[in-house]
Backbone as CSV, one residue per row, in Angstrom:
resi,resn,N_x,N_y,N_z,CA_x,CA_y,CA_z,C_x,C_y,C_z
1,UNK,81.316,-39.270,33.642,80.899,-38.551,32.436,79.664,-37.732,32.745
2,UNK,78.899,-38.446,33.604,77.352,-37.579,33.907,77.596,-36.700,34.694
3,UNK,78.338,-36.808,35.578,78.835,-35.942,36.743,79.759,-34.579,36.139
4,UNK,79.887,-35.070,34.653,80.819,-33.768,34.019,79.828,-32.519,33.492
5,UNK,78.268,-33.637,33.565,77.365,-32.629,32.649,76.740,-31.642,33.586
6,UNK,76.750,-30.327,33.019,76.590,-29.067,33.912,75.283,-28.728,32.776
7,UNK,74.431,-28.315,34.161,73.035,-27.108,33.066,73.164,-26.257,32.785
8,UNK,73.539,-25.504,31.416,73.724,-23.909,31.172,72.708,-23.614,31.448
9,UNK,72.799,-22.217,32.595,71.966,-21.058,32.676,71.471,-20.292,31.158
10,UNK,70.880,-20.001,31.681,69.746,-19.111,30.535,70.457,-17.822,30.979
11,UNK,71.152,-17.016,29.770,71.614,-15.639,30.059,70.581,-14.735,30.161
12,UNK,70.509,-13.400,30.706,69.747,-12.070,30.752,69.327,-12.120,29.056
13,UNK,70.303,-12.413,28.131,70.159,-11.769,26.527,69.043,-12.525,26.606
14,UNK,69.523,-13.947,26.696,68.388,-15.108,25.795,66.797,-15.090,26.149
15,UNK,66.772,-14.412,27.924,65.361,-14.130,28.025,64.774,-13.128,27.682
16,UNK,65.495,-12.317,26.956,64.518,-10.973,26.454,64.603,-10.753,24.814
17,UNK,64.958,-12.026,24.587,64.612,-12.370,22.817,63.575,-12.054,22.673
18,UNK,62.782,-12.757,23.120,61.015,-12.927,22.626,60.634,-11.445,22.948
19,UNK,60.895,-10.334,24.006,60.654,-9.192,24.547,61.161,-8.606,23.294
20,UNK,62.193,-8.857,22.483,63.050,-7.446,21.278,62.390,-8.526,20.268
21,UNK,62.014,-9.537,19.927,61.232,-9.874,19.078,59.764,-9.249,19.137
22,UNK,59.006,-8.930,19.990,57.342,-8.344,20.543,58.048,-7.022,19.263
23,UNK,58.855,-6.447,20.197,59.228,-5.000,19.629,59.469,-4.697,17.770
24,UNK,59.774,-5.531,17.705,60.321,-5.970,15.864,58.651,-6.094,15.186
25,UNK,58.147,-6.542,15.822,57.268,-6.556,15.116,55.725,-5.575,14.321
26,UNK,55.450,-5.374,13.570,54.843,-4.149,13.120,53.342,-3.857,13.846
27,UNK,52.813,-3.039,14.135,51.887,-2.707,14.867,50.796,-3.056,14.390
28,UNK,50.346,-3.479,13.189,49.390,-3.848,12.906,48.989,-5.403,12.663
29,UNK,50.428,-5.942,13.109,50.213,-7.469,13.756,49.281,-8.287,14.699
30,UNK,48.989,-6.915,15.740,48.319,-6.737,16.629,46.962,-6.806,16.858
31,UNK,45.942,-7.441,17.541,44.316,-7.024,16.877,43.886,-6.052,17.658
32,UNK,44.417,-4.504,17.719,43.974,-3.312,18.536,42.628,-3.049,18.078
33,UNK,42.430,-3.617,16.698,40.991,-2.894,15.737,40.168,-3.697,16.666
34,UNK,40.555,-4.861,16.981,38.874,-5.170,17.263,37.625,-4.562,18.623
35,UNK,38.286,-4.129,19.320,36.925,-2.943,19.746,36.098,-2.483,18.917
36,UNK,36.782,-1.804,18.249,35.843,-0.372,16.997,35.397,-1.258,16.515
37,UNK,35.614,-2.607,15.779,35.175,-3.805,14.767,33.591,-4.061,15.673
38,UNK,34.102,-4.150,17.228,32.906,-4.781,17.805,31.481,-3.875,18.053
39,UNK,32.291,-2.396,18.439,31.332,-1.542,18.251,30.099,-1.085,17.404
40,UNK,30.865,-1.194,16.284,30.554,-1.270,14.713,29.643,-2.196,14.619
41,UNK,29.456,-3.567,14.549,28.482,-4.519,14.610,27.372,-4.179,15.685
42,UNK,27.989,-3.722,17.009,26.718,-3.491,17.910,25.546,-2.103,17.233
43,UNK,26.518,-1.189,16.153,25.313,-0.367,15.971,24.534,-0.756,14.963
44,UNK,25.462,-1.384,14.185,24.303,-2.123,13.051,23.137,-2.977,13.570
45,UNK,23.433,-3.374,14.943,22.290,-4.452,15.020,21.422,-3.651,15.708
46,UNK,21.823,-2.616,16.415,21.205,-1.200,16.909,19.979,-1.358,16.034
47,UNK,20.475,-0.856,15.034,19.483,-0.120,14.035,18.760,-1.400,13.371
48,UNK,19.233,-2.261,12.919,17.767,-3.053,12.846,16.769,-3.498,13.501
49,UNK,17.553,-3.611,14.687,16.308,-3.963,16.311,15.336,-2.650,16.267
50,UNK,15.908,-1.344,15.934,14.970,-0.166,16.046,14.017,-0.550,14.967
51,UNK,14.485,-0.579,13.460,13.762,-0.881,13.051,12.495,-1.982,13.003
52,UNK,13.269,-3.073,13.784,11.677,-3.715,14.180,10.842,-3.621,15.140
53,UNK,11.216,-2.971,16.351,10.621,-2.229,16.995,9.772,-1.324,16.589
54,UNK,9.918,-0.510,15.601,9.076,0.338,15.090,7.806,0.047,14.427
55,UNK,7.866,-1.337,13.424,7.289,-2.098,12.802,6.323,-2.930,13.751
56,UNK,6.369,-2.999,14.924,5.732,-3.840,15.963,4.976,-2.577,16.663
57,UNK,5.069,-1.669,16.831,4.823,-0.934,17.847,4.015,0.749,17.145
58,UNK,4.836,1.428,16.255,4.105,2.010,15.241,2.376,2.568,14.626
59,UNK,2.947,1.057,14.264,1.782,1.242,13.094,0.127,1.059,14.397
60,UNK,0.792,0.270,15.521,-0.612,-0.351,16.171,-1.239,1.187,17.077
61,UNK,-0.078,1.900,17.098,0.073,3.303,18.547,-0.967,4.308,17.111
62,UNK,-0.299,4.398,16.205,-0.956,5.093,15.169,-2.458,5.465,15.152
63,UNK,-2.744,4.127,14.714,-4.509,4.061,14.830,-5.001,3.842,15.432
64,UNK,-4.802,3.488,16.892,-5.599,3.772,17.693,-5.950,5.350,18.297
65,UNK,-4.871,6.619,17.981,-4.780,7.464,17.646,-5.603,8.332,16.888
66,UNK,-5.432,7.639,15.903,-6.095,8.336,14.702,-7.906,7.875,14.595
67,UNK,-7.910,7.302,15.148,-9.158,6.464,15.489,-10.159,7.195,17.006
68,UNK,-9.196,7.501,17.850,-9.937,8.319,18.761,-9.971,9.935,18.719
69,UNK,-8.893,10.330,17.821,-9.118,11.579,17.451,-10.312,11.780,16.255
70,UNK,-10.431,10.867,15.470,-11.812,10.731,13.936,-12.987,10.808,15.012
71,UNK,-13.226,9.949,16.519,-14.437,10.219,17.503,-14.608,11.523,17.857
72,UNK,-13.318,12.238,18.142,-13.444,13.212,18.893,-14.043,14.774,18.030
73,UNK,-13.983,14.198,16.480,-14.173,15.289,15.842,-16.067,14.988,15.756
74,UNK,-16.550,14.106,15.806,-17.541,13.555,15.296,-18.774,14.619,15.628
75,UNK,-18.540,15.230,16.833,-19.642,16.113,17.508,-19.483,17.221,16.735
76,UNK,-18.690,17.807,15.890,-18.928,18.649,14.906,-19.663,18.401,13.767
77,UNK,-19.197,16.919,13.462,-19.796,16.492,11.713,-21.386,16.181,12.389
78,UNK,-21.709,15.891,13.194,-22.934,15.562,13.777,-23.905,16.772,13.968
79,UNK,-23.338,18.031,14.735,-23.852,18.933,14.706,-23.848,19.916,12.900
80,UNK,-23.661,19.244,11.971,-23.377,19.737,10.561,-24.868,18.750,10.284
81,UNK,-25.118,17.471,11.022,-26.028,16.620,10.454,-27.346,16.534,11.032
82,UNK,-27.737,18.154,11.388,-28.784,18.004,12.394,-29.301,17.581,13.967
83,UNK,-27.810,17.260,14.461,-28.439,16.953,16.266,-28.610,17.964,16.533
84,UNK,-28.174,18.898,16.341,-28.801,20.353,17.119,-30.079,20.010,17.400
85,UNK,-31.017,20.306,16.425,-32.534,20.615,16.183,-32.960,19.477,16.515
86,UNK,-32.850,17.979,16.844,-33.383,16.792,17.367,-33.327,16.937,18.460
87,UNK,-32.043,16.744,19.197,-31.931,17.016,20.532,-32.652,18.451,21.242
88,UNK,-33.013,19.014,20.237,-33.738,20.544,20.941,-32.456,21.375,21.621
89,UNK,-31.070,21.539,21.161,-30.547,22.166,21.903,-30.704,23.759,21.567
90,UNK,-30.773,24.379,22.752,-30.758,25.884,22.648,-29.234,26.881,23.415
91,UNK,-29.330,28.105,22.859,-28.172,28.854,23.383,-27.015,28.348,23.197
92,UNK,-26.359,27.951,24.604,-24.383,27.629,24.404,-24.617,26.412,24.909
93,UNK,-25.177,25.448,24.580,-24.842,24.410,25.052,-24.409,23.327,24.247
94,UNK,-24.179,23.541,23.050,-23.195,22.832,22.269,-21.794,22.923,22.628
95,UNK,-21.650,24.265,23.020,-20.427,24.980,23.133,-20.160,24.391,25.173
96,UNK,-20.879,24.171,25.455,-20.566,23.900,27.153,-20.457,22.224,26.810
97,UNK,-21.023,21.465,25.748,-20.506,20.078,25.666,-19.215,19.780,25.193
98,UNK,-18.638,21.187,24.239,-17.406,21.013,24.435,-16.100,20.771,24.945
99,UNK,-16.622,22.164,26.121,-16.124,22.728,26.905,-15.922,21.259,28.149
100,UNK,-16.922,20.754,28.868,-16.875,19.563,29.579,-16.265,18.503,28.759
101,UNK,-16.122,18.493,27.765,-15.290,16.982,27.301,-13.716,17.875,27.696
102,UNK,-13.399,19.128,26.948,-11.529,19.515,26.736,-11.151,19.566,28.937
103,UNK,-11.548,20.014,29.240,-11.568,20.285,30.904,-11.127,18.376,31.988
104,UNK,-11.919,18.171,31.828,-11.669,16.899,32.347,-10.443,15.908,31.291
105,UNK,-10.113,16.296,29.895,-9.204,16.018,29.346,-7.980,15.683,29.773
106,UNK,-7.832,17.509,30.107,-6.856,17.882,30.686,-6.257,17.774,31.797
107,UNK,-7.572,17.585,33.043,-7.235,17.119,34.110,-6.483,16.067,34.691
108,UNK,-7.178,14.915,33.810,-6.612,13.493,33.961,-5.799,13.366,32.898
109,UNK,-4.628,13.539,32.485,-3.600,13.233,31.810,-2.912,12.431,33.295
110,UNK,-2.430,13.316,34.207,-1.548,12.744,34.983,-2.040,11.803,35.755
111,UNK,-3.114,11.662,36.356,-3.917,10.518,36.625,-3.774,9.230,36.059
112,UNK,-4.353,9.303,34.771,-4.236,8.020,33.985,-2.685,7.339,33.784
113,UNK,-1.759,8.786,33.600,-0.356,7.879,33.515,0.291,7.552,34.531
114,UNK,-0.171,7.988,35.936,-0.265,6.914,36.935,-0.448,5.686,37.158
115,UNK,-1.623,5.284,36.404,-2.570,4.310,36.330,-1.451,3.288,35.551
116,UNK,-0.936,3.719,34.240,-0.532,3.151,33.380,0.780,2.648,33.970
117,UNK,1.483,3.111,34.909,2.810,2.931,35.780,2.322,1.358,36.362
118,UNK,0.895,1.262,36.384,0.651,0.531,37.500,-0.089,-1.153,37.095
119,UNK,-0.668,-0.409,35.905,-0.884,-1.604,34.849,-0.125,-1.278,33.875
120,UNK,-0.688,-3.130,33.513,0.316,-3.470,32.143,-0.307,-2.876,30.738
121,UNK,0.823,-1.781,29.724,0.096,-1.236,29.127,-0.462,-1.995,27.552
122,UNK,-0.455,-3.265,28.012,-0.850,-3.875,26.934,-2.662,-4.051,27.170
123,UNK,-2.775,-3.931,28.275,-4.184,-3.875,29.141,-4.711,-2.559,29.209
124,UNK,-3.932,-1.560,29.580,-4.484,0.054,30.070,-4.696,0.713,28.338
125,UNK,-3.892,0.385,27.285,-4.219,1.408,26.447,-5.624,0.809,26.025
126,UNK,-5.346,-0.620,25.260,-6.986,-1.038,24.357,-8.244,-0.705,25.453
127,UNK,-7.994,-0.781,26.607,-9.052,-0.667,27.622,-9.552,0.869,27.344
128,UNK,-8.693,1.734,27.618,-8.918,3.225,27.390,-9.688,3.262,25.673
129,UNK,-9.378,2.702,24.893,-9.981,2.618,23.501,-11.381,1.935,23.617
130,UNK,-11.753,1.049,24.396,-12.321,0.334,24.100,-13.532,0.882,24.980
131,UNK,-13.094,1.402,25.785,-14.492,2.181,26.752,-14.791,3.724,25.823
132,UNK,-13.782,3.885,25.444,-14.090,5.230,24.599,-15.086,5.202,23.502
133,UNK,-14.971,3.780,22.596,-15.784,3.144,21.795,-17.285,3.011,21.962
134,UNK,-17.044,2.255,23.182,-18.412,2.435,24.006,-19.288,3.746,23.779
135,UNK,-18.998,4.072,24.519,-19.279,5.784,24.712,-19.734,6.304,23.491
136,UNK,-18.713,6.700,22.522,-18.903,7.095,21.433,-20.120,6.508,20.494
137,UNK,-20.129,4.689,20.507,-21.295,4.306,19.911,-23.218,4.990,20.462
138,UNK,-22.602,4.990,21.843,-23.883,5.327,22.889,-24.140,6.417,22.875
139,UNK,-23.340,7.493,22.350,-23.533,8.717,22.027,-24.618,9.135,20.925
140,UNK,-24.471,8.001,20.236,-25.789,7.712,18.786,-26.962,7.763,18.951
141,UNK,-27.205,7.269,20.310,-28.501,6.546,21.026,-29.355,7.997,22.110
142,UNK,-28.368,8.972,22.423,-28.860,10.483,23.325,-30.281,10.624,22.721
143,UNK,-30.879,11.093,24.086,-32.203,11.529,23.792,-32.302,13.323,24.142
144,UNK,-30.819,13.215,24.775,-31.135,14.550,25.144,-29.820,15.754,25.439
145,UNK,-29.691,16.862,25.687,-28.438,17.558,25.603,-27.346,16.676,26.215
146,UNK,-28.018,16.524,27.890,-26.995,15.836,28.702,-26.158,14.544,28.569
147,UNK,-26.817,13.879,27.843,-25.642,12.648,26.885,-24.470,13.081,26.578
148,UNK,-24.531,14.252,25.863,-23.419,14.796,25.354,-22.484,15.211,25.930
149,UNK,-22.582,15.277,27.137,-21.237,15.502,28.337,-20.376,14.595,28.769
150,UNK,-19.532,14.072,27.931,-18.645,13.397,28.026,-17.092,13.735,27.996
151,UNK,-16.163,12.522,28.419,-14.905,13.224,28.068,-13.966,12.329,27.965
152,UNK,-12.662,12.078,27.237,-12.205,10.939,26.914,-10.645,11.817,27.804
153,UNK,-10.098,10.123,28.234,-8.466,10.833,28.334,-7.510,9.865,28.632
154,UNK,-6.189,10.035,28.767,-5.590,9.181,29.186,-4.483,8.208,27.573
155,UNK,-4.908,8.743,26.342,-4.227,7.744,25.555,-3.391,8.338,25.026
156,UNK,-3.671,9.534,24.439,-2.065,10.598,24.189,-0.917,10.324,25.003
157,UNK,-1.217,11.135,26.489,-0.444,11.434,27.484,0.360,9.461,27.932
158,UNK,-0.571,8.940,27.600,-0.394,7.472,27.592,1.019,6.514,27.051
159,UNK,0.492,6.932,25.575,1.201,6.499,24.442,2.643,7.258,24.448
160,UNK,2.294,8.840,25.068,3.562,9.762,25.061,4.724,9.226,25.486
161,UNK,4.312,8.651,26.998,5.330,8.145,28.191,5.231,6.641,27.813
162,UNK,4.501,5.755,27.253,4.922,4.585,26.694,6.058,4.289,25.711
163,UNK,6.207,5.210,24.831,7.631,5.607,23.713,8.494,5.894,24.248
164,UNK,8.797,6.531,25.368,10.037,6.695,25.980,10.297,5.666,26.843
165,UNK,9.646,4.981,27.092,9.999,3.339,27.439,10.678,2.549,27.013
166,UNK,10.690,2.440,25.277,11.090,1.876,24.671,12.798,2.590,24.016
167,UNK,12.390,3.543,23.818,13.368,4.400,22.859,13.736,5.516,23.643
168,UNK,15.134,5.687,23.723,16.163,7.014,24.087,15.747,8.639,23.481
169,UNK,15.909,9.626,24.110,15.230,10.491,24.082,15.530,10.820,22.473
170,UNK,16.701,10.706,22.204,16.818,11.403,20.609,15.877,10.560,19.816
171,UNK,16.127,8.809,20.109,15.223,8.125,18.967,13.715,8.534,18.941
172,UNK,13.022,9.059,20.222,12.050,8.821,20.287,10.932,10.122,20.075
173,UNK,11.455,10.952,19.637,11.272,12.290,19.021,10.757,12.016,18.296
174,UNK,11.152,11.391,17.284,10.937,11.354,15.377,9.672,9.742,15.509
175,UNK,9.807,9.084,16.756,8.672,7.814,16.999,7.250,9.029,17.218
176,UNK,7.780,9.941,18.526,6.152,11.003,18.884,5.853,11.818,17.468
177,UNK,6.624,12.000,16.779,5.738,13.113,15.508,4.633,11.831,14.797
178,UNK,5.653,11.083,14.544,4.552,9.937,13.814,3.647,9.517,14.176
179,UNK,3.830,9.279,15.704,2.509,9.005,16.245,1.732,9.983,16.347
180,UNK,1.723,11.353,16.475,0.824,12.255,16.421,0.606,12.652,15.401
181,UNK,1.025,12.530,14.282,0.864,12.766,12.734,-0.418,12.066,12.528
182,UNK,-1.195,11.284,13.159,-2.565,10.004,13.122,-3.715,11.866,13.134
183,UNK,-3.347,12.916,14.030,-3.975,13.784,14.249,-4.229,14.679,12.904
184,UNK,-3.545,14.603,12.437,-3.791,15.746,10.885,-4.444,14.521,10.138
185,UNK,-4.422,12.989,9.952,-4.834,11.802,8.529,-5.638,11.475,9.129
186,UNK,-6.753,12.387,11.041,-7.791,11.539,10.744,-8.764,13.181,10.786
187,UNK,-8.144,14.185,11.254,-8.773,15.516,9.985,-8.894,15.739,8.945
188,UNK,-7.845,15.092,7.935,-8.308,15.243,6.874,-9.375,14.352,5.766
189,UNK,-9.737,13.500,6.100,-10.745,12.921,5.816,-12.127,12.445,7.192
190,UNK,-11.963,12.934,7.983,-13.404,13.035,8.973,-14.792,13.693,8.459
191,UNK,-14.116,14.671,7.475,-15.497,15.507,7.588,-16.142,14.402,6.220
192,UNK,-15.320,14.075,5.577,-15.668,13.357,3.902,-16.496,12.199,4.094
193,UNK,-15.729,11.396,5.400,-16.092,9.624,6.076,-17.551,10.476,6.791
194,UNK,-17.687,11.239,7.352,-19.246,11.545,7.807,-20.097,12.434,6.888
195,UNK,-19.662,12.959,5.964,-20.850,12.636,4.860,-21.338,12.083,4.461
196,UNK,-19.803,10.922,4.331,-20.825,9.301,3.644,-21.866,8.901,4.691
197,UNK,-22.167,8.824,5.398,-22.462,7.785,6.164,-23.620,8.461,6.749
198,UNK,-23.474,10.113,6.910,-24.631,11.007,6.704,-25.908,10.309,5.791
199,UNK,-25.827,9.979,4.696,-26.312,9.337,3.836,-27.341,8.095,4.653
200,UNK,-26.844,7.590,5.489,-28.148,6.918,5.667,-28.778,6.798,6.982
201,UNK,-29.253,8.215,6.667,-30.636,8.787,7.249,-31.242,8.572,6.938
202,UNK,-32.406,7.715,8.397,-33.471,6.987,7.928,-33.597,5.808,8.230
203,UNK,-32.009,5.333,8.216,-32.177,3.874,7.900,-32.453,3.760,9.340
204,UNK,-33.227,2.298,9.697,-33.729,1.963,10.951,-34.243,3.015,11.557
205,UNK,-34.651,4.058,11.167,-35.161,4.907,11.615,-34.280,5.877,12.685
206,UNK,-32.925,6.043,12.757,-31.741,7.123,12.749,-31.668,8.103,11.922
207,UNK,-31.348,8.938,12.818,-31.135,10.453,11.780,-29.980,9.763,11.480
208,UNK,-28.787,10.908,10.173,-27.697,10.289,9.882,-26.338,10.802,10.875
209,UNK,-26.911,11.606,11.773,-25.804,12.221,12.876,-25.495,11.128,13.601
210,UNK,-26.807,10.107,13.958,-26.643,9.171,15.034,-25.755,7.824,14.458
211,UNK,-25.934,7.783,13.020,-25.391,6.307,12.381,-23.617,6.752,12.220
212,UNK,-23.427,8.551,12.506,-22.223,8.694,12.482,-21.306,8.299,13.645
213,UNK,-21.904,8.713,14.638,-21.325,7.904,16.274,-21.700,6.297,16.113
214,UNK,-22.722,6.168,15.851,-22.864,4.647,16.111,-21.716,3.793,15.184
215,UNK,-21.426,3.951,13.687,-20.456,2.627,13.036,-19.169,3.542,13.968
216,UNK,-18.861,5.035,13.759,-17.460,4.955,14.335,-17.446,4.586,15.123
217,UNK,-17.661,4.108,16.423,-17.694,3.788,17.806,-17.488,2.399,17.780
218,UNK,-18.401,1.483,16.929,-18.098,0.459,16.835,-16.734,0.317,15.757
219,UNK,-16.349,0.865,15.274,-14.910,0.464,14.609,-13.981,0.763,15.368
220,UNK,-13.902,2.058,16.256,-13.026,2.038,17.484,-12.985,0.723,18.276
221,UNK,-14.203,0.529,18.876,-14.118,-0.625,19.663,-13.383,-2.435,19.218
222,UNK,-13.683,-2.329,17.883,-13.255,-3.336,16.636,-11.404,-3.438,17.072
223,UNK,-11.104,-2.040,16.527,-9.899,-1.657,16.487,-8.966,-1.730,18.089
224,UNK,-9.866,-1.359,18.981,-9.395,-1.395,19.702,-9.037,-2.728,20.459
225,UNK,-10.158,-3.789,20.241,-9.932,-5.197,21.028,-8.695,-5.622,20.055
226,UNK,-8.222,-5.431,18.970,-7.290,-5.866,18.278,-6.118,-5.666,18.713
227,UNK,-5.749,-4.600,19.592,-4.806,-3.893,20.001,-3.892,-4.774,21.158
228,UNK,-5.286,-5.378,22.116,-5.183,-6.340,23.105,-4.015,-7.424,22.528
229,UNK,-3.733,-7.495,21.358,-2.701,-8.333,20.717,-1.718,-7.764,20.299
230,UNK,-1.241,-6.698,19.710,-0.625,-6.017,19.645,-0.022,-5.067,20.304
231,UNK,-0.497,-4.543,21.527,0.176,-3.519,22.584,1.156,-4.718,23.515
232,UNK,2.484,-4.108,23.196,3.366,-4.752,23.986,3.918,-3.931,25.665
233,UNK,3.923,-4.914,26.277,4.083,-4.364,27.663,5.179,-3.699,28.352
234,UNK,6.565,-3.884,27.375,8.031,-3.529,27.898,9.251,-4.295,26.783
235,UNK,10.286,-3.485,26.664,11.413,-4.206,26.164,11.813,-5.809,26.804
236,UNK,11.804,-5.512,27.919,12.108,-6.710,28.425,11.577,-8.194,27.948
237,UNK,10.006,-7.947,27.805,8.895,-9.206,27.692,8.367,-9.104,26.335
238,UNK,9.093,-8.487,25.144,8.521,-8.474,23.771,8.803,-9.466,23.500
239,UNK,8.029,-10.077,23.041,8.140,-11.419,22.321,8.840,-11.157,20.707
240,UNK,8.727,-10.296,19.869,8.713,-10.407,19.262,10.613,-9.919,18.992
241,UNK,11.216,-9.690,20.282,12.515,-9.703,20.250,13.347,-10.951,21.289
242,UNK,14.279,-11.416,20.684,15.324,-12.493,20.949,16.464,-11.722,22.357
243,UNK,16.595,-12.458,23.322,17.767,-11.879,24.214,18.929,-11.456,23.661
244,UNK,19.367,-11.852,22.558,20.356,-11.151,21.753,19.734,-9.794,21.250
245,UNK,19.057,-9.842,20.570,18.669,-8.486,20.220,17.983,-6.959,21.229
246,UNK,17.441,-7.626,22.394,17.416,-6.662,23.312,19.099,-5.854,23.643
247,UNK,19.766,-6.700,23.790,21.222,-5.916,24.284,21.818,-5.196,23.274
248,UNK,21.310,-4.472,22.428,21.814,-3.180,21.581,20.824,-2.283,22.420
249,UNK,19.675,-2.289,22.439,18.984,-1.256,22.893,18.928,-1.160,24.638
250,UNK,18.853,-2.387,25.145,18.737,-2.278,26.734,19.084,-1.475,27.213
251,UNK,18.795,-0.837,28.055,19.286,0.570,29.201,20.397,1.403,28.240
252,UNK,19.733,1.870,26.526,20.878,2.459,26.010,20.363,4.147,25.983
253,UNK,20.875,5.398,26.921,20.133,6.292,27.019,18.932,6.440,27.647
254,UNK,18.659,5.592,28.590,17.650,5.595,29.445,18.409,6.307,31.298
């Protein structure tokens, strides 16, 4: 009886059921969507990582900005507050203390963002603020023209090539206006903040030109050691982003 039992072969038809069954079935059975589905989530998270990026990084690039440009105007509101005639300056030499701060400006842009390649710019920017501070307070203290030959540089050109670190050339367009936008909100109230403060002439025995370098300088410097906490060094080592959330932005347009 066992010896009668034979194994039916499997015909050609019966193995290509499941093959004309695949075919029967409607195309949207299928999960073809989920790429675009996945894509789709990666830009949403895109854009909130930008957005906190911005929120971390922003507001701190801003004022330190706006803070060394309010110094840089100061030798005008000062010369409005009488250093001329203290210091005894005569002829063009207001105009040649200008002239020596914009010159060496310009020079060292590329210098310093050398520098910054080389340190960490959580160290190179507040440092650049914080010696500028210096300066600026000590500028209060001149007994004589030659004090006034100074020259600041290195945090524009700084901050410029620090944003494209972070952000792809399109995002990071609309990051540089904002950050240079600190340049018109600390003109438009510089000349107003050194009137006030014009005002106390006298005190300790300062004209009020000198008490104008001296508190700004020290609020730069204020502002600037603060920064030391806030200037982040790279996408990579932000703390304030998760390894998940770096990989929307990582090497995206770089």
């Amino acid at each position: 009886m066992m010896g009668g039992l034979r194994a039916t072969p499997t015909s050609n038809t019966q193995q290509q059921q499941p093959d004309a069954l695949d075919n029967q079935l409607p195309a949207s059975f299928f999960p073809t969507h989920s790429v675009s589905k996945q894509k789709t989530t990666t830009a949403i998270d895109r854009k909130t990582v930008l957005r906190k990026m911005d929120l971390h990084l922003l507001p701190t690039l801003t004022v330190l900005y706006l803070f060394a440009f309010l110094d840089r105007g100061n030798i005008g509101n000062a010369r409005i507050e009488g250093m001329e005639e203290d210091l005894h300056m005569k002829g063009s030499q207001y105009n040649w203390a200008l002239t020596v701060f914009f010159f060496p400006y310009a020079a060292l842009e590329l210098p310093a963002n050398m520098l910054l390649k080389r340190v960490r710019a959580s160290l190179w920017l507040p440092s650049l603020m914080v010696a500028w501070g210096i300066v600026m307070t000590c500028m209060g203290l001149v007994q004589g023209y030659s004090g006034l030959l100074i020259t600041q540089s290195g945090l524009y050109p700084g901050v410029a090539y620090y944003i494209t670190t972070w952000y792809c050339r399109e995002e990071s367009q609309l990051r540089q206006a904002i950050f240079f936008s600190a340049a018109s909100i600390a003109g438009a109230f510089s000349g107003l903040l050194a009137f006030a403060i014009g005002k106390l002439d006298g005190v300790a025995g300062y004209s009020g030109w000198r008490w104008i370098f001296i508190l700004e300088g020290i609020a730069t410097v204020l502002v600037a050691v603060g920064a030391y906490f806030l200037v982040y060094d790279s996408l990579e080592t932000a703390p304030f982003l998760t390894a998940d959330e770096r990989l929307p932005v990582e090497g995206y347009g770089r």
